[in-house]
Biopython code that builds the backbone (N, CA, C, O; Angstrom):
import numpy as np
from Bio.PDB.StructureBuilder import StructureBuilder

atoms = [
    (1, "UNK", "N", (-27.737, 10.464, -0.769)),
    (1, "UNK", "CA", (-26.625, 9.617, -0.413)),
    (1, "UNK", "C", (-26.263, 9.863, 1.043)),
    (1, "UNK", "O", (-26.110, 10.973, 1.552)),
    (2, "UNK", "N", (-26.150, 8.733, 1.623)),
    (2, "UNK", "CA", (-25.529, 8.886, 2.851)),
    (2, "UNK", "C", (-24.510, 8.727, 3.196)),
    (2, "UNK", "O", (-23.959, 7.692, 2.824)),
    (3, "UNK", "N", (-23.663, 9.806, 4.196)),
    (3, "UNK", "CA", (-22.046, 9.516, 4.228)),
    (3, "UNK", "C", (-22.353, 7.942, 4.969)),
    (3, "UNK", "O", (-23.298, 7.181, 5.177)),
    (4, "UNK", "N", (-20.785, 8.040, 5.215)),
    (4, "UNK", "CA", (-20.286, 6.906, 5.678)),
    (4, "UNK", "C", (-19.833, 6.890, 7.014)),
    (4, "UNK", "O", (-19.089, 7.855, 7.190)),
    (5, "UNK", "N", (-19.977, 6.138, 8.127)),
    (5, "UNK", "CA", (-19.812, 6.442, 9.378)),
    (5, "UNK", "C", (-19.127, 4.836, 9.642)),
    (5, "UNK", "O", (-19.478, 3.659, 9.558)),
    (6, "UNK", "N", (-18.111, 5.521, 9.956)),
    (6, "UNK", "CA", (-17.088, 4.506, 10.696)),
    (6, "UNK", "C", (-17.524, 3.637, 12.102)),
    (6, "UNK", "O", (-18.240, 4.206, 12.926)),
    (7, "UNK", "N", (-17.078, 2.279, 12.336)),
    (7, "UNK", "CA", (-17.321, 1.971, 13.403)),
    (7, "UNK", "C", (-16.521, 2.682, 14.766)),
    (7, "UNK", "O", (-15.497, 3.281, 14.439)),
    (8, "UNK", "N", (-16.816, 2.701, 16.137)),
    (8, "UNK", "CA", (-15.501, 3.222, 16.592)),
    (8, "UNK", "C", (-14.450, 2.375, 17.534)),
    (8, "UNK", "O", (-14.790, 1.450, 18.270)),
    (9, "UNK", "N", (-13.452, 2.741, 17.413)),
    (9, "UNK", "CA", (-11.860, 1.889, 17.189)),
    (9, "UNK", "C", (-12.136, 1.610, 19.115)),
    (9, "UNK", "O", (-12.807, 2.513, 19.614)),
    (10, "UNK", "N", (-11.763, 0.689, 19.937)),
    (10, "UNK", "CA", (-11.435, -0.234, 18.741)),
    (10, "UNK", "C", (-12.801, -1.393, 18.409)),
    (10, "UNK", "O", (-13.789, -1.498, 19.136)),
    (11, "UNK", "N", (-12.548, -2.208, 17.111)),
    (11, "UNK", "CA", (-13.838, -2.976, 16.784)),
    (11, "UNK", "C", (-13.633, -4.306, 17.157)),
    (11, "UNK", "O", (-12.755, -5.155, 17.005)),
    (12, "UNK", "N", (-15.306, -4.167, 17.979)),
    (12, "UNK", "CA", (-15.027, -5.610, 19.185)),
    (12, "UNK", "C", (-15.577, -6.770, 18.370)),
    (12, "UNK", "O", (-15.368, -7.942, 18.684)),
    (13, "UNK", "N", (-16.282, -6.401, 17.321)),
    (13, "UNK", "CA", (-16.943, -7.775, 16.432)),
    (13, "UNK", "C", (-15.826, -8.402, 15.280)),
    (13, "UNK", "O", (-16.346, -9.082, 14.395)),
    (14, "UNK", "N", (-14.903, -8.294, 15.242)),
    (14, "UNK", "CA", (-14.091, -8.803, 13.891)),
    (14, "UNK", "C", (-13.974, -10.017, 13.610)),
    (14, "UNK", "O", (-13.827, -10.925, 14.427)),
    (15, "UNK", "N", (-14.049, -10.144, 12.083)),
    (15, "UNK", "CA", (-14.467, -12.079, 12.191)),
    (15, "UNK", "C", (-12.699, -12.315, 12.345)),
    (15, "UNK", "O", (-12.290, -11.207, 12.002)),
    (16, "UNK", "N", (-12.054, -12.755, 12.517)),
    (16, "UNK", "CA", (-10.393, -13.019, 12.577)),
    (16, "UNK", "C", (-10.795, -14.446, 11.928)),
    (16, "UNK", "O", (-10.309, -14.313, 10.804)),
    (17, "UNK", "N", (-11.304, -15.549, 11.949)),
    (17, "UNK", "CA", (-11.186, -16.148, 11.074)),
    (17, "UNK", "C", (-11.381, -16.157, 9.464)),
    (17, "UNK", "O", (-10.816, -16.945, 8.706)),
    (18, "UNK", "N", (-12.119, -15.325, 9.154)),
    (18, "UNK", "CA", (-12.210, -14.945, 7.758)),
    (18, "UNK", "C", (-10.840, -14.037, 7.247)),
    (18, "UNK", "O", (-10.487, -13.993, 6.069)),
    (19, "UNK", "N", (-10.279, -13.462, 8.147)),
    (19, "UNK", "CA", (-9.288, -12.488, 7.601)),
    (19, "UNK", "C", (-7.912, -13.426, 7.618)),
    (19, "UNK", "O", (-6.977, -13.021, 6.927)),
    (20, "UNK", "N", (-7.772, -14.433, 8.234)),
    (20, "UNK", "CA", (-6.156, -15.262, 8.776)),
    (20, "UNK", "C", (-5.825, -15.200, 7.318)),
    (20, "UNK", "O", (-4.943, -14.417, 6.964)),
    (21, "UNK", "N", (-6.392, -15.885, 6.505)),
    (21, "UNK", "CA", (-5.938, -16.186, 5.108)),
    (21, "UNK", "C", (-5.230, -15.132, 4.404)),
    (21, "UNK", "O", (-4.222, -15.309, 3.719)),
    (22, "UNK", "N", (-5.755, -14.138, 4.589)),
    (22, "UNK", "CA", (-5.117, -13.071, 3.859)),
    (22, "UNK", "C", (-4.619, -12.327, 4.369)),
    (22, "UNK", "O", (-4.027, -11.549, 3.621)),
    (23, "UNK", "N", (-4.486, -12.006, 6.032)),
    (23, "UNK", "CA", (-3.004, -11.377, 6.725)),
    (23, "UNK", "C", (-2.103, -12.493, 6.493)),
    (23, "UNK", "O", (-1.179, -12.122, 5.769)),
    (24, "UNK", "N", (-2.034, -13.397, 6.739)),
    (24, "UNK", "CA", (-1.099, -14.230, 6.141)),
    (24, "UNK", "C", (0.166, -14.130, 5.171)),
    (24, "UNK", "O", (1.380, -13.993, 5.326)),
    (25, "UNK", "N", (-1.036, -14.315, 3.693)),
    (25, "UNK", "CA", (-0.456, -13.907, 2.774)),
    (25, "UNK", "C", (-0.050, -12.603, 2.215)),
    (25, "UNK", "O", (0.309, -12.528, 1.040)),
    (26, "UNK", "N", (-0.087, -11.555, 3.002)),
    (26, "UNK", "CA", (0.128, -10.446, 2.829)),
    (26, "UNK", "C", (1.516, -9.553, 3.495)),
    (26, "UNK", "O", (2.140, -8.536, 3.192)),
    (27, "UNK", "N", (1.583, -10.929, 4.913)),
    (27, "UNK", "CA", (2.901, -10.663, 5.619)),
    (27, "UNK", "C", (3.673, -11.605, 5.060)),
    (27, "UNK", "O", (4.874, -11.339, 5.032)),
    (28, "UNK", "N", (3.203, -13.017, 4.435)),
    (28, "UNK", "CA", (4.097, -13.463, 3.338)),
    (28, "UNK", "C", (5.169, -12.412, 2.215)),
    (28, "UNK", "O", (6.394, -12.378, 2.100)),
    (29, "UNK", "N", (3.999, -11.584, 1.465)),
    (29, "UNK", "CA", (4.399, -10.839, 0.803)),
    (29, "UNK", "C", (5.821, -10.081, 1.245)),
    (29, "UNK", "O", (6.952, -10.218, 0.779)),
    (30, "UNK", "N", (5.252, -9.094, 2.494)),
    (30, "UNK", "CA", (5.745, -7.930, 2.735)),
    (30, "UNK", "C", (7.716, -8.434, 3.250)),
    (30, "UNK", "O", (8.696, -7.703, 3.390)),
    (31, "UNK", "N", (7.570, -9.907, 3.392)),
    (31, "UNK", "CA", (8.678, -10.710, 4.333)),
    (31, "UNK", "C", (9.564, -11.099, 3.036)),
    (31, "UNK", "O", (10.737, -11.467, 3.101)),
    (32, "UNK", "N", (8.901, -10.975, 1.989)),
    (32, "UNK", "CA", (9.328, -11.817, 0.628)),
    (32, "UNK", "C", (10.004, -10.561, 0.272)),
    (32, "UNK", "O", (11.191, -10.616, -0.048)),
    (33, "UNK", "N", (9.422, -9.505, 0.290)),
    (33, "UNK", "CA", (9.681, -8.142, -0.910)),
    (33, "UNK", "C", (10.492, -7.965, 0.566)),
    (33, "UNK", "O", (11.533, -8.579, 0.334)),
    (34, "UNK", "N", (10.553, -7.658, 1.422)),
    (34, "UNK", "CA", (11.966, -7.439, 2.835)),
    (34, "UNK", "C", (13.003, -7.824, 2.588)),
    (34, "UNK", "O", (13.941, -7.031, 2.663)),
    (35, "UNK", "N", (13.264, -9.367, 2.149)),
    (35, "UNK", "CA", (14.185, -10.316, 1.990)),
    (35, "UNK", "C", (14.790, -9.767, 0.413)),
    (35, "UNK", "O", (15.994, -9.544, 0.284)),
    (36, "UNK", "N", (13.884, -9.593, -0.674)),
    (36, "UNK", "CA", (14.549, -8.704, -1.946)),
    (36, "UNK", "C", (15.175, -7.778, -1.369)),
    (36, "UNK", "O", (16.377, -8.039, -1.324)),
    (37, "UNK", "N", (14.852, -6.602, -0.805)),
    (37, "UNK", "CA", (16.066, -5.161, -0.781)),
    (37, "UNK", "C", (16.600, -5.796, -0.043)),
    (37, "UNK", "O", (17.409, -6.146, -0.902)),
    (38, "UNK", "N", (17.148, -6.652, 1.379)),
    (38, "UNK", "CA", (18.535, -7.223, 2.053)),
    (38, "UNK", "C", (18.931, -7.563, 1.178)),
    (38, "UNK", "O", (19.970, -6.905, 1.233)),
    (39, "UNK", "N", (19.044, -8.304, -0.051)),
    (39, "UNK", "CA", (20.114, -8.653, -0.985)),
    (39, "UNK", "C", (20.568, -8.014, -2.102)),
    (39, "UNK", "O", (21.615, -8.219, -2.717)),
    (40, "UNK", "N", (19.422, -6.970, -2.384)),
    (40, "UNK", "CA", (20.264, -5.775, -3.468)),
    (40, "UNK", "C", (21.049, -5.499, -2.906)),
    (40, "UNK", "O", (21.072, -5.595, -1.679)),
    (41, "UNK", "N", (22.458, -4.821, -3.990)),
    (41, "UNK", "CA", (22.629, -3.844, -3.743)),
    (41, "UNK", "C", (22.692, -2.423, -3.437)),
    (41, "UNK", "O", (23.450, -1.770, -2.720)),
    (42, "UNK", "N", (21.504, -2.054, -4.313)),
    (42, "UNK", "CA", (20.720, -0.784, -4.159)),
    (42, "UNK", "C", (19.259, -0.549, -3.983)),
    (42, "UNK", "O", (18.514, 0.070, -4.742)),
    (43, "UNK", "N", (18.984, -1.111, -2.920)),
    (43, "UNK", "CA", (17.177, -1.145, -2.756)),
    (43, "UNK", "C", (16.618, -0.352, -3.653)),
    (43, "UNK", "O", (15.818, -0.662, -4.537)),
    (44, "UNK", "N", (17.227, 1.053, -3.304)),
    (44, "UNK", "CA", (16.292, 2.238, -4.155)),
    (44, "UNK", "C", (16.225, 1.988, -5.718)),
    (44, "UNK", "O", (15.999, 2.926, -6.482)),
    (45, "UNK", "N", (16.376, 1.028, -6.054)),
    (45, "UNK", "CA", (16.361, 0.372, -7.306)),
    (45, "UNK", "C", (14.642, 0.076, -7.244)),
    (45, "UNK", "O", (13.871, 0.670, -7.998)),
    (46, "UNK", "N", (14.362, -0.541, -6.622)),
    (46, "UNK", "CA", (12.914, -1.333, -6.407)),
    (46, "UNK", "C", (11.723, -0.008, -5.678)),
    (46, "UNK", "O", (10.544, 0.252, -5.919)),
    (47, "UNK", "N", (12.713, 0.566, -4.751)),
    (47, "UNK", "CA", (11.432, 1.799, -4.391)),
    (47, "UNK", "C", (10.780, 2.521, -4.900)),
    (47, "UNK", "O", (9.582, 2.730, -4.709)),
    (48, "UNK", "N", (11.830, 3.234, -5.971)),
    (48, "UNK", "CA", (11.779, 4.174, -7.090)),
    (48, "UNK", "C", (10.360, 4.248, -7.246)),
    (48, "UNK", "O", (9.519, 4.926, -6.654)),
    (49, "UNK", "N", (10.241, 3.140, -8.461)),
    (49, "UNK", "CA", (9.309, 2.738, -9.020)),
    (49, "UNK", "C", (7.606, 3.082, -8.388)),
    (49, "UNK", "O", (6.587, 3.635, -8.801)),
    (50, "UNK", "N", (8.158, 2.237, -6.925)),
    (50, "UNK", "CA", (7.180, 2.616, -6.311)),
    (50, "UNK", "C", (6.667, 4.253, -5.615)),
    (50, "UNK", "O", (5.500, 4.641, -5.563)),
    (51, "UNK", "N", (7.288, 4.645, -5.368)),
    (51, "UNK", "CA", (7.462, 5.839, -5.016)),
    (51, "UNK", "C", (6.651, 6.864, -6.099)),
    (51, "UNK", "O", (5.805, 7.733, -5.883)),
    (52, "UNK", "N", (7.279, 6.384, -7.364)),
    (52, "UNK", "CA", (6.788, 7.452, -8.593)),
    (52, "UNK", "C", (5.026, 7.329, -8.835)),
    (52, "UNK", "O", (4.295, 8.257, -9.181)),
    (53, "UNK", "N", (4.612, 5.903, -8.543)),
    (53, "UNK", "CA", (3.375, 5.111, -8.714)),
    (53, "UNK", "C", (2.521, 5.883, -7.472)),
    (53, "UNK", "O", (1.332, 6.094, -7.709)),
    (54, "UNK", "N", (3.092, 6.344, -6.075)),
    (54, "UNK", "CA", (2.473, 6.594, -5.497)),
    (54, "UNK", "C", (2.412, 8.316, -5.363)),
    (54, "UNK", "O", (1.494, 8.878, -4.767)),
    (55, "UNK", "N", (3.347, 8.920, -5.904)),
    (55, "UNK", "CA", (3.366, 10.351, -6.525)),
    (55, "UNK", "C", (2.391, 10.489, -7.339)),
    (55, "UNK", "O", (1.491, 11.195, -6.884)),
    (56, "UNK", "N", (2.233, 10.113, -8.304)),
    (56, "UNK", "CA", (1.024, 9.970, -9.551)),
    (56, "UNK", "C", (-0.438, 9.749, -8.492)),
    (56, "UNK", "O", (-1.204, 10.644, -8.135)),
    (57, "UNK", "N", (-0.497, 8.686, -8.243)),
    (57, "UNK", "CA", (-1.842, 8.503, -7.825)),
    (57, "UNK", "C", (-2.269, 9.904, -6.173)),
    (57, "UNK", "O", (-3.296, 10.495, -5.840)),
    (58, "UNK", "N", (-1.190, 9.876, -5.747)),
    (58, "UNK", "CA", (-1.465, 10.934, -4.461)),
    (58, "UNK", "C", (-2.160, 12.578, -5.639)),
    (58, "UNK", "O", (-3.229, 13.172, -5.500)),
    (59, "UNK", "N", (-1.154, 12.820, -6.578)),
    (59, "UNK", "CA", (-1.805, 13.969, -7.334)),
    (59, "UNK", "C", (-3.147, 13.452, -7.888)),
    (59, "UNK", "O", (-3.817, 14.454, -8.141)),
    (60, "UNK", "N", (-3.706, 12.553, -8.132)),
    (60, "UNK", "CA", (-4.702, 12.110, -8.742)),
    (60, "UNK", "C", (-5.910, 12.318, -7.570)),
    (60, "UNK", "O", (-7.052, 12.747, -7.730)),
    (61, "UNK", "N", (-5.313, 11.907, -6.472)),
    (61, "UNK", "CA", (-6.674, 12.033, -5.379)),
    (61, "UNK", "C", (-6.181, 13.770, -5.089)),
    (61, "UNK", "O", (-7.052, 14.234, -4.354)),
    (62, "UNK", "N", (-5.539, 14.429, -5.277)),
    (62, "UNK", "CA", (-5.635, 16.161, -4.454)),
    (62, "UNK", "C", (-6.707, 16.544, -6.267)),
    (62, "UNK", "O", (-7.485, 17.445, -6.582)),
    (63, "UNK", "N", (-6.358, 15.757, -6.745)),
    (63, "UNK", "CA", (-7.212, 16.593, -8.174)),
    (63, "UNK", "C", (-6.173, 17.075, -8.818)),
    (63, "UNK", "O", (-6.552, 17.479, -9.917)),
    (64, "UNK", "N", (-5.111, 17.217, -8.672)),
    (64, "UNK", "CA", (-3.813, 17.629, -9.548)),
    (64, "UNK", "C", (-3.540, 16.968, -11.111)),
    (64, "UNK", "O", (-3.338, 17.676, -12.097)),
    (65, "UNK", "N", (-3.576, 15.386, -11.136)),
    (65, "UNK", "CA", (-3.963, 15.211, -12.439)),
    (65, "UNK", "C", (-2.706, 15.056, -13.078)),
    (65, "UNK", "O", (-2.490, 15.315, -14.262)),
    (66, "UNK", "N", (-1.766, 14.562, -12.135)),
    (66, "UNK", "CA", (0.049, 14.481, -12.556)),
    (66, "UNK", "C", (0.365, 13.447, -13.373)),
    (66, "UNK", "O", (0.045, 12.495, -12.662)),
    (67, "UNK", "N", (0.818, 12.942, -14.488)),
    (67, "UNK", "CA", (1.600, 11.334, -15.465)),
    (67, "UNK", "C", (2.256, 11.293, -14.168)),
    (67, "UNK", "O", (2.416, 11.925, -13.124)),
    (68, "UNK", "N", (2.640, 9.897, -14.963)),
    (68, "UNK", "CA", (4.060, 9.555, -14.671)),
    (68, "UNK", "C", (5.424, 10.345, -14.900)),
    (68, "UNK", "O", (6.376, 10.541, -14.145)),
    (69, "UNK", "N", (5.142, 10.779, -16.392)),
    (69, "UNK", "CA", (6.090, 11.618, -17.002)),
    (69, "UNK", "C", (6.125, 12.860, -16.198)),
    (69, "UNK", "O", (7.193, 13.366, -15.853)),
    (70, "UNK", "N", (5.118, 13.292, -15.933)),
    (70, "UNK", "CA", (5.201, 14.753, -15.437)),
    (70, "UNK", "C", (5.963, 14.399, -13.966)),
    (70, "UNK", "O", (6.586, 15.266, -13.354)),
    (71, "UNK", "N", (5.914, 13.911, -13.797)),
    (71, "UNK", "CA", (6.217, 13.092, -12.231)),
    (71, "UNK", "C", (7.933, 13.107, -12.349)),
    (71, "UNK", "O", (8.660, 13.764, -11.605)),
    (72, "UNK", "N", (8.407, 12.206, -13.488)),
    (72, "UNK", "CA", (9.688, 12.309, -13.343)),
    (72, "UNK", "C", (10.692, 13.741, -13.958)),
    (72, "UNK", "O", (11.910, 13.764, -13.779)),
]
sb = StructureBuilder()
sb.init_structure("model")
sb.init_model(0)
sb.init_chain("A")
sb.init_seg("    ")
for serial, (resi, resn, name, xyz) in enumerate(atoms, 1):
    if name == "N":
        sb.init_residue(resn, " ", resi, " ")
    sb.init_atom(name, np.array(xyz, "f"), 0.0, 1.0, " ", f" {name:<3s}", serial, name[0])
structure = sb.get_structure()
């Protein structure tokens, strides 16, 4: 197997037309889920969640091997 070797930064070939579509919709997203916490009242309502999702999976890549449950 051969590692993997990065191009180096910065990369002068990028197709930008193949990608518009989906930076797009992705800063759609991020502008949509922005506009949700300005109108909570308690953002950390919506982070939480996320936060715990990314606790779990961060122990999952060190090899730790954490639930959810164990998490909270």
């Amino acid at each position: 197997m051969k590692p993997y070797i990065p191009q180096k930064l910065p990369i002068k070939d990028i197709n930008w037309e193949f990608l518009i579509e989906n930076i797009a919709k992705a800063n759609r997203a991020i502008a949509k889920y922005d506009g949700f916490l300005q109108i909570i009242p308690n953002p950390k309502l919506l982070l939480s969640p996320l936060t715990m999702k990314e606790a779990v999976l961060s122990s999952k890549i060190e090899g730790t091997q954490a639930t959810f449950e164990e998490v909270m």
